[in-house]
VEXKELUM-552840 format. One record per residue (C-alpha): x, y, z; residue in three letters. Coordinates in steps of 0.05 Angstrom, whole numbers, plus 5000, padded with zeros to 4 digits. Layout:
# VEXKELUM-552840
   east   north     up   res
      X       Y      Z   ALA
...
This chain:
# VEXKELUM-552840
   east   north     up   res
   5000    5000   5000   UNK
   5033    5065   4979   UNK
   5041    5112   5036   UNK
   5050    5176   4976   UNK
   5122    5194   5002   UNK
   5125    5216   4919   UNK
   5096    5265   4873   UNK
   5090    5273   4806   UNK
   5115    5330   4764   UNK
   5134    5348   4697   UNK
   5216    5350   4682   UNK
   5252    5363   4621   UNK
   5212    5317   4570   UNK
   5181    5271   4631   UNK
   5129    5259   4674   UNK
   5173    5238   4740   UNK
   5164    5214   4803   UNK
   5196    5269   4847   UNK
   5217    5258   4913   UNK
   5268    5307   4957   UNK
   5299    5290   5027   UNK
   5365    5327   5051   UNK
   5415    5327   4997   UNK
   5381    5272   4962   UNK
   5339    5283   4905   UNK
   5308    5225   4863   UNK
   5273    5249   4788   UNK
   5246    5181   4771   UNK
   5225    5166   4704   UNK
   5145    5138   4698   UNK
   5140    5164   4625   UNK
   5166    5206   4564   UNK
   5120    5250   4527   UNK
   5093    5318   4505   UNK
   5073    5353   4550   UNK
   5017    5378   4509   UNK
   4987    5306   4517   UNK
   4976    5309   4593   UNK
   4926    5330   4640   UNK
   4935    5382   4691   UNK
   4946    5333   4739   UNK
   4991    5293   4694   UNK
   4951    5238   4665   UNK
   4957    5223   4595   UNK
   4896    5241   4550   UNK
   4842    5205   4505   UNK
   4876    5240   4450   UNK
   4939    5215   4453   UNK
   4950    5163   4395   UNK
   5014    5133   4405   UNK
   4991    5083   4451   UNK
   4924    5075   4488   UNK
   4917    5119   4541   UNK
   4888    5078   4598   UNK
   4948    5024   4590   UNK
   4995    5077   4587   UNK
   4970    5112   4652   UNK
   4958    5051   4695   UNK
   5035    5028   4678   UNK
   5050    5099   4717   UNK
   5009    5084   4769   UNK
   5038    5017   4778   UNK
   5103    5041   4765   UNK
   5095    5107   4817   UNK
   5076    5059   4868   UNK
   5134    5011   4869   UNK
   5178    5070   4877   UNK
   5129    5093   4930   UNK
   5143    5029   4967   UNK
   5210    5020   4948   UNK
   5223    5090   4982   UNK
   5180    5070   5046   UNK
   5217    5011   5049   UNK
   5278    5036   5048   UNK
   5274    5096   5097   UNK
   5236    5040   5148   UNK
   5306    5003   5146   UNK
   5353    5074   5141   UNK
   5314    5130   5164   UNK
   5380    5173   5147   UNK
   5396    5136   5081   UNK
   5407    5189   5028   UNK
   5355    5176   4976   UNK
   5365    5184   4893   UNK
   5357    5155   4828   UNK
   5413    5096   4832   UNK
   5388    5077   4898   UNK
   5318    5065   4886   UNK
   5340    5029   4813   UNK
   5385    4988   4855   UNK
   5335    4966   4898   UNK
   5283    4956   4843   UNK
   5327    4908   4821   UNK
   5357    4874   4879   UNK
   5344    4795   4871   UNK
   5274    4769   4904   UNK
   5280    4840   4932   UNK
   5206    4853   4982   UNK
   5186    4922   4949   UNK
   5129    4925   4977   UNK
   5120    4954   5047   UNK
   5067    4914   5067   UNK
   5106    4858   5071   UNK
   5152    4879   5118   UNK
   5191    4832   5161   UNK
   5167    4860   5215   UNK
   5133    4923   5233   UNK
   5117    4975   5305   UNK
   5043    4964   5306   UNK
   5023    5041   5335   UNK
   5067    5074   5291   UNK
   5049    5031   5226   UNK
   4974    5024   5255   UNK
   4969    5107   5258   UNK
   4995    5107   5183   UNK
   4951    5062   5157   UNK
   4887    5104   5191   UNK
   4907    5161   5154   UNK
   4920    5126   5086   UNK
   4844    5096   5090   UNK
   4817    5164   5124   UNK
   4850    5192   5050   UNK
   4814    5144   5020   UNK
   4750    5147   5048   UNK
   4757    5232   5033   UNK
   4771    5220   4971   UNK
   4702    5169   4974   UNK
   4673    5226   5018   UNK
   4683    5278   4952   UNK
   4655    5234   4894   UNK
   4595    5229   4927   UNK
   4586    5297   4946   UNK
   4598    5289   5014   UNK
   4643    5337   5060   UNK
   4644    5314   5133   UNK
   4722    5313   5164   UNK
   4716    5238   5184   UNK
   4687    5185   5149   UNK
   4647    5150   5210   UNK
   4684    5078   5189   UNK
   4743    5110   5217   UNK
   4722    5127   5290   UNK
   4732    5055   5301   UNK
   4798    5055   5274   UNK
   4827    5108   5311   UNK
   4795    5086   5372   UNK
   4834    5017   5363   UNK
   4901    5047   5353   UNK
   4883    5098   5422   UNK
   4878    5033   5452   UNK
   4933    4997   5432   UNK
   4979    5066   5455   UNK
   4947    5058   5519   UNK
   4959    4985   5521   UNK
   5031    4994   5513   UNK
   5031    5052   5567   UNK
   5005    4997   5615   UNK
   5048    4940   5597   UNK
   5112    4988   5592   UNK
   5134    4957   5528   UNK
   5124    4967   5447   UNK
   5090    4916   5404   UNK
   5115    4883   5337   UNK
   5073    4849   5291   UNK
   5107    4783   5309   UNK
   5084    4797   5378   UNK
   5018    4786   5364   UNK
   4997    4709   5388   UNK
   4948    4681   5427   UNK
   4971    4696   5492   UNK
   4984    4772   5470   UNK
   4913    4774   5448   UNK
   4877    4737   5514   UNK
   4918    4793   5556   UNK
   4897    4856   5500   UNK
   4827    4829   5505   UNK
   4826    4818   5583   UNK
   4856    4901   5582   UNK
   4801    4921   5544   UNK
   4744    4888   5589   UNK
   4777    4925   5657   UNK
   4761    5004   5673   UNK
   4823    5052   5658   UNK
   4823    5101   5719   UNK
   4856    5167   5693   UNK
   4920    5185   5740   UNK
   4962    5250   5751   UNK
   5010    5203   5699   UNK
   4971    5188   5650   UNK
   4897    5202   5616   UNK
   4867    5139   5581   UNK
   4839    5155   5512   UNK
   4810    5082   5519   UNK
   4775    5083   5585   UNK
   4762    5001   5577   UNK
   4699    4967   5608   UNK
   4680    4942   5537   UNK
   4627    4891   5525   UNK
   4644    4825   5484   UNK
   4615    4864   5421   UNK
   4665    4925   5428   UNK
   4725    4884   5438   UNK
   4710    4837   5383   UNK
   4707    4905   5347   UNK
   4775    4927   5360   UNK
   4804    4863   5349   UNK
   4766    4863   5271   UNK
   4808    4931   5263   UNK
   4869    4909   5290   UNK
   4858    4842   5242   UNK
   4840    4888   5185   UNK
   4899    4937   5190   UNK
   4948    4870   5196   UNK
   4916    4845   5132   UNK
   4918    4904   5088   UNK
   4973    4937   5110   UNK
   5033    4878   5119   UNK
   4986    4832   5080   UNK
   4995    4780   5137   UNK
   4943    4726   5127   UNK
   4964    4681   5177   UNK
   4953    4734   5240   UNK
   4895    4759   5217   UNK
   4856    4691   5213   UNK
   4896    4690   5286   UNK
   4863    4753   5309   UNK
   4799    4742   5277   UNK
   4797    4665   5313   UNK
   4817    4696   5380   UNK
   4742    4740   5385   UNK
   4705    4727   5437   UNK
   4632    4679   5413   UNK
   4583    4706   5446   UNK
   4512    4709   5442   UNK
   4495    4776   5414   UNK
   4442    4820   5437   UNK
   4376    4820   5398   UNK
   4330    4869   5440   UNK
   4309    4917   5381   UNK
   4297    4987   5419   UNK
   4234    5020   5380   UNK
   4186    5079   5385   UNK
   4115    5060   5369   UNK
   4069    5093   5319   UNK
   4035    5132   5376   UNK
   4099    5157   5411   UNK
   4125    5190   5333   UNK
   4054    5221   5325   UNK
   4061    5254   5402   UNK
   4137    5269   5392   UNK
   4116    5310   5321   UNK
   4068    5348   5351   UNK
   4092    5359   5417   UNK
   4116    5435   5422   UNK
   4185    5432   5457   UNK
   4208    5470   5507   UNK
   4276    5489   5474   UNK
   4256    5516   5404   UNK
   4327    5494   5392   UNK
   4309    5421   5384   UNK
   4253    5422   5328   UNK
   4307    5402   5270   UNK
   4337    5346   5308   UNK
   4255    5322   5328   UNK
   4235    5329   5252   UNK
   4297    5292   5231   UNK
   4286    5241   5278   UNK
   4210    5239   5250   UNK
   4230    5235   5179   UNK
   4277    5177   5198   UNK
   4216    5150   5229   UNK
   4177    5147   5165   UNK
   4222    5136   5111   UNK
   4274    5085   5144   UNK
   4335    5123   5113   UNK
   4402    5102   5143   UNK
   4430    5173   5170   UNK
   4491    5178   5114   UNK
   4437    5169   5064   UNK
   4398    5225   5096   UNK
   4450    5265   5093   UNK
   4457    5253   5016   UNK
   4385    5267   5002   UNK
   4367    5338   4954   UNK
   4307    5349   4911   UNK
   4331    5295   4856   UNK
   4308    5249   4905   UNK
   4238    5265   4920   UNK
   4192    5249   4860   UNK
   4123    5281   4841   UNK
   4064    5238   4827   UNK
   4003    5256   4786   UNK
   3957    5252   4851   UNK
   4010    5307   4884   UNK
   4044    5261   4919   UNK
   4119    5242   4925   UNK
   4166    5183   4922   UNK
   4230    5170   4957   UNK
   4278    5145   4904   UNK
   4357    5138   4925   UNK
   4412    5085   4922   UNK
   4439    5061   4986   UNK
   4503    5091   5001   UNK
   4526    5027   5041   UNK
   4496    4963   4998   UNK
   4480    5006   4929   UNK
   4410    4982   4922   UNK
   4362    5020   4886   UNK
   4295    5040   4937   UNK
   4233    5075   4916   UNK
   4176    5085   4957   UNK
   4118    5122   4959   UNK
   4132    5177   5025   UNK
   4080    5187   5083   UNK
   4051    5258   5080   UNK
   4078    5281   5149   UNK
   4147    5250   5114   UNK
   4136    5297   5051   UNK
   4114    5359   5093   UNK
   4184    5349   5134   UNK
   4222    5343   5072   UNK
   4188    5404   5039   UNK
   4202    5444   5098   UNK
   4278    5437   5094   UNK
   4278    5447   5017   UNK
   4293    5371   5013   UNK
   4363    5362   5043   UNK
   4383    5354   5111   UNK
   4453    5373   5124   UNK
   4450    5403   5192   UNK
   4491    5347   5235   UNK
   4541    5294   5238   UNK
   4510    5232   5262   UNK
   4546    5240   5332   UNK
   4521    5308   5340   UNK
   4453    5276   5315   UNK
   4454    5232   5368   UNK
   4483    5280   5423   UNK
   4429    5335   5420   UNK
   4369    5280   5408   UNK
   4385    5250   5476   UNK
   4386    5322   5505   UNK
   4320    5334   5473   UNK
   4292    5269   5495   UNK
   4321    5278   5568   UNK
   4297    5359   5567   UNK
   4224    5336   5554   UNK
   4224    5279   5604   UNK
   4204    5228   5547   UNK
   4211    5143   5550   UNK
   4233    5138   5610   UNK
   4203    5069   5622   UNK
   4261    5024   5637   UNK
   4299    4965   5598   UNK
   4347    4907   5607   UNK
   4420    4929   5601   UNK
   4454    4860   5600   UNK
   4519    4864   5582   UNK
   4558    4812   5563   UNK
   4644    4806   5575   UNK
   4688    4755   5566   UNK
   4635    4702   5579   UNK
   4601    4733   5644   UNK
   4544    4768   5645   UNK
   4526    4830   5672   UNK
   4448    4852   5692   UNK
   4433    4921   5693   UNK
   4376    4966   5672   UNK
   4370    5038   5638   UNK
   4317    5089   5617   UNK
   4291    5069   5538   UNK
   4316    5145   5517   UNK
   4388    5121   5537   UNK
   4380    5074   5480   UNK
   4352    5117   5432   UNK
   4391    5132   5370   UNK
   4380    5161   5302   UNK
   4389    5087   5280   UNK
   4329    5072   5335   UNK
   4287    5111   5278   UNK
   4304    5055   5220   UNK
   4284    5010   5271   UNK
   4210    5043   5282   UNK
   4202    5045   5215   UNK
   4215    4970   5198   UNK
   4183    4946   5265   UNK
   4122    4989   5246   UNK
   4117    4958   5181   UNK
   4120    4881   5201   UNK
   4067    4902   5254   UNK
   4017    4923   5205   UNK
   4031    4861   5167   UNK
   4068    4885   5117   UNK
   4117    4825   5090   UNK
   4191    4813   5101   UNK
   4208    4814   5033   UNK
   4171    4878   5019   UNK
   4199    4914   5078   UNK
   4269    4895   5060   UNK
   4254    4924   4985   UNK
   4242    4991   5016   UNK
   4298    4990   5077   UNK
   4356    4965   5026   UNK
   4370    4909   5068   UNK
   4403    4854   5013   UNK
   4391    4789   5055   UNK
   4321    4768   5085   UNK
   4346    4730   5143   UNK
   4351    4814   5173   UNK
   4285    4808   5186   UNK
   4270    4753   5223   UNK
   4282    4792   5291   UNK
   4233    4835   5270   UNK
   4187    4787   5240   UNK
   4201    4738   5305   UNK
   4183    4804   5357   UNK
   4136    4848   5316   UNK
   4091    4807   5270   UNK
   4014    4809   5287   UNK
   4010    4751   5313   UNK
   4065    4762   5363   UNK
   4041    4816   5385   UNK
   3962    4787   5392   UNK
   3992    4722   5421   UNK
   3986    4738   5498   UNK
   3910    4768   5475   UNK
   3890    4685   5479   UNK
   3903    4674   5547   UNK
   3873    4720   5570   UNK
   3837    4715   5632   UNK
């Protein structure tokens, strides 16, 4: 994976890959031609008839990024090496030479770990822009960084630094053991992971840890080592939900901080339409199509699973939409969330109380919490699909409209909200 120590730039006749530490200098050749013949960022045209141009630019790419490598590798070994021409050539060329950096020998995981996060955050920008989108972190990457936090603090506790050929199976029952205990901040020291994970959280952390090892030193075997270390556990399936009645009052209901309308009509829109919040947040007036009888469709592609949904939209749905111009752009999803609890919390609302089992490292933990403590722009998706299997609405047709791409989704839905579920107790009565 190339960590873009190069650029590319135009010299004398050539587009080069340029690259400039101390006195070293290295100009190396990806391609001779006109300039006349290249983009502005320096990728050959359509109109150039000498050779095709798509062949032609992906042997530059190829070509930029084994002297990309070559260069990472070779500063890894000799930070202080002096770097030019006839030293990357040389180690082009070196017999059954490992050009490729992520197949080190060996690597630091935090340093090479913090590297990798902000080659994929890059990526998922660069994601972020073809799609329109313009938020500073791509939420796949919160649990990223929060893995590498907690592998710094890891090593802060164990007084030692970790190599990728420390990672076995007694390095991963003690790392997973860590992350299941509180972290007490101390005069010393201030935790960025404060521990006290569940079983669900830890697996997650190890799934990053595995992923970064994969990609990034394309190390199959301690991946499958990681990924065979998480914890089996049985997960979780209460489904947190607002009912049709609780929406209606929450719509209506005139709020005591005027502040908190947006986030309530959101939250209501989510309600009735089932959107995943970064496809909310993608929404404009492409999206909403007119009917003959005045009313509107929902029509979008899933950002996550690119299916194709259209729906016909409730009319409290297509009065919310109309009143923000169709697009919703307000929030982040964590600042979503943030003020929606405050909101909730402000106007005193579900505070009937739930389980809070936890589960961790095979014991189980009771507890209970207020339903609003739960409650979650994703909590709207929820409503929306619970709503629909309660009014009998099928499976397959709900999973049509929430973009889900396997049935088997639905069966916790179908297995707590279905009519007859929710009738049963009705036949005993007494």
């Amino acid at each position: 994976m190339a960590l873009k120590h190069v650029t590319r730039k135009y010299f004398q006749g050539k587009v080069v890959a340029y690259f400039k530490r101390k006195s070293g200098v290295v100009r190396y050749k990806l391609c001779k031609i006109d300039q006349k013949f290249l983009t502005r960022n320096l990728r050959v045209k359509d109109t150039y008839t000498e050779q095709n141009h798509e062949s032609l630019n992906k042997q530059m790419d190829e070509l930029e990024e084994r002297i990309d490598n070559a260069i990472g590798r070779i500063l890894y070994d000799a930070p202080d090496k002096v770097l030019n021409n006839e030293v990357i050539e040389d180690y082009l060329n070196k017999p059954q030479a490992n050009n490729d950096i992520s197949e080190a020998t060996d690597g630091a995981l935090l340093p090479d770990f913090r590297k990798y996060n902000e080659i994929k955050n890059q990526q998922k920008h660069t994601e972020d822009l073809k799609n329109g989108e313009t938020r500073k972190l791509h939420p796949t990457m919160k649990d990223y960084i929060s893995s590498a936090n907690a592998l710094e603090d890891y090593e802060y506790d164990t007084k030692r630094q970790y190599y990728r050929s420390d990672i076995t199976e007694e390095f991963l029952d003690d790392f997973k053991e860590w992350l299941a205990v509180e972290h007490i901040d101390s005069e010393e020291h201030k935790y960025r992971c404060k521990g006290d994970m569940n079983n669900k959280t830890i697996n997650k952390r190890l799934e990053n840890l595995a992923a970064f090892i994969k990609a990034y030193y394309g190390d199959e075997a301690i991946h499958s080592l990681i990924m065979n270390n998480r914890i089996t556990y049985h997960s979780n399936t209460k489904v947190i939900v607002l009912s049709l009645d609780e929406v209606k009052e929450l719509y209506y209901r005139e709020l005591k901080n005027p502040a908190h309308d947006t986030v309530r009509n959101y939250f209501v829109f989510l309600c009735q339409t089932g959107l995943r919040f970064s496809d909310l947040l993608l929404l404009d007036d492409k999206n909403f199509l007119k009917q003959r009888d005045g009313s509107y469709n929902l029509s979008y592609i899933s950002h996550k699973t690119k299916v194709e949904i259209e729906f016909k939209l409730t009319a409290k749905a297509q009065e919310i939409a109309k009143k923000y111009n169709y697009k919703f752009r307000h929030y982040s999803n964590q600042a979503f969330n943030r003020i929606l609890k405050e909101m909730l919390e402000n106007e005193g609302l579900y505070e009937d109380e739930i389980s809070a089992n936890r589960f961790v490292l095979g014991r189980i933990d009771e507890g209970k919490v207020m339903r609003r403590e739960k409650i979650s722009a994703h909590t709207a998706r929820r409503t929306f699909i619970s709503s629909l299997i309660s009014k009998g609405v099928s499976a397959y047709q709900v999973m049509n409209m929430s973009g889900h791409t396997k049935l088997s989704t639905m069966d916790i839905y179908v297995e707590k909200f279905a009519p007859e579920v929710q009738e049963a107790t009705k036949k005993i009565e007494i």
